[in-house]
N, C-alpha and C positions, 0 to 999 in steps of 0.2 A: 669271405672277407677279402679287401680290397687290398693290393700289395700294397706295403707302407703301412699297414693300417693297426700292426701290431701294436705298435709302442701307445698309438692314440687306445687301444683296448687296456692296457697298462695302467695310462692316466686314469682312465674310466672306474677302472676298480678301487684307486686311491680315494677317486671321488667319492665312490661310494662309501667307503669306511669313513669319510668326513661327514657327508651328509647323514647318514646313520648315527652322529652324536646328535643330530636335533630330531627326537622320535616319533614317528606319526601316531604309537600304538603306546599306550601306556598302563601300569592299572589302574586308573582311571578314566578308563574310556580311549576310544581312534579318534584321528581328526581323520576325514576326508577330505580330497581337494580336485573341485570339477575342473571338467576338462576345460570350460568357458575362464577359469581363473590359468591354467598353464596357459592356453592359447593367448593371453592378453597379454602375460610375464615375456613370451616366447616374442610376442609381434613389436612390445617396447624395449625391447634388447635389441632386437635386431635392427630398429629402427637407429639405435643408438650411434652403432657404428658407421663413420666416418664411410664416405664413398657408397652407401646404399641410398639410392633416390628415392625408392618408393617399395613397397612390398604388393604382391600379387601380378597376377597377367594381364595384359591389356582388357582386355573382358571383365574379369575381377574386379580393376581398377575404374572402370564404368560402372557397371552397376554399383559398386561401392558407394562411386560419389553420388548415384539418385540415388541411393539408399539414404545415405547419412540428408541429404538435402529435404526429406521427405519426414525425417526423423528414425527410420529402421536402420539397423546395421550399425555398426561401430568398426571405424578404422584401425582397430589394433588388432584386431583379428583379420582381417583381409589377407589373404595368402599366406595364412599360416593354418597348420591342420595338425593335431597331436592325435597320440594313442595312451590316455593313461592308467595306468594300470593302482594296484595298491600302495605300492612302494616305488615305483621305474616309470617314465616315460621318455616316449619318441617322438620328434619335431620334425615335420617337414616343412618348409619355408619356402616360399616363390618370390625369388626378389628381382628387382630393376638396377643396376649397377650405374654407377656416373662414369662417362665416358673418360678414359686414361686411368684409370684405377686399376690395382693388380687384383682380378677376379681371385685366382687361388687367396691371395692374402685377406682378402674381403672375406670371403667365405670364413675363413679362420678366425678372423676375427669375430666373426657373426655365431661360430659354433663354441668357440672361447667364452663370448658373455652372455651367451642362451644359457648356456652350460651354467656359469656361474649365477646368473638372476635366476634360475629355477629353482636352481640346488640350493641356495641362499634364503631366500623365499619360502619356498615349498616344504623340503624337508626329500622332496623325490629327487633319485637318483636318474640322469639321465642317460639313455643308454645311447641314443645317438640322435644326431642334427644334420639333418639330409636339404641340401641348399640347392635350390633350382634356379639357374641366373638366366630371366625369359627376354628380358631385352634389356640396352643401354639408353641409356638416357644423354642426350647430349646440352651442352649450355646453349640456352636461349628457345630449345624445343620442350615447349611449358606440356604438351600432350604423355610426352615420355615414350612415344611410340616410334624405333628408330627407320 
C-alpha cells in the first residue's frame, strides 16, 4: 500500500458498512451486477467531474469514435476497465485532463464520485479507483492529443 494511503483504507471500510445496508443477497433471491453496468456507472462519474476532457488513450479515443460512428462501442466505457467480484469492485480509469487543472485534485475528485455512483447504485463496495492521466488536453486543440 501506497504511503498516505491509510486513512483512504479507513474511508473504504466505512463505506462498505453503508453500502452493506442496501443488500445484493437476500432470502429471496441475489441480484447480480455485470461488469458492462459498473463500467458505464464508473465511466459517467468520471466523466462528471469538472477538468476531465475526455476518458481513454489517444488510440482508445480513435477507435472509440469509428466505433460509435459505425454504431459498435459506447462511449461510456471507453478507458475505463473494472474487476467485479460478488460483493467488491475495482476501477481503473484512463483519463485526458484539461490543461491548468490540479491533476492530484482531479484524480480525487474522480475516485470520490466513482466511489459514491457505484456504491450508490450498485450496492458493491469499491475497494479502489486507480486513475491513469495519459494526456492534457489544451483549449482550442479539438484532437486532445498534446
Amino acid at each position: 500500500m501506497a504511503e498516505g494511503t491509510q486513512g483512504a483504507a479507513g474511508s473504504t471500510a466505512a463505506r462498505r458498512e453503508s453500502a452493506g445496508n442496501t443488500s445484493l443477497e437476500s432470502s429471496r433471491g441475489n441480484t447480480t451486477i455485470a461488469n458492462g453496468v459498473v463500467t458505464k456507472v464508473a465511466g459517467i462519474a468520471a466523466r462528471e467531474v469538472p477538468g476531465v476532457y475526455d476518458l481513454g488513450g489517444g488510440a482508445a479515443r480513435a477507435i472509440g469514435s469509428v466505433g460509435e460512428r459505425v454504431g459498435i462501442g459506447d462511449a461510456r466505457s471507453q478507458g475505463v476497465s473494472v474487476e467485479v467480484g460478488e460483493k467488491e469492485a475495482a476501477v481503473d480509469l484512463t483519463i485526458v485532463v484539461e490543461y491548468g487543472e490540479s491533476i492530484p485534485q482531479v484524480a480525487q475528485q474522480i475516485r470520490d464520485n466513482t466511489i459514491n455512483r457505484i456504491e450508490g447504485m450498485t450496492g458493491l463496495s469499491v475497494t479502489e479507483v486507480n486513475v491513469a492521466v495519459t494526456d492534457l488536453h489544451f483549449p482550442g486543440d479539438e484532437s486532445g492529443d498534446a
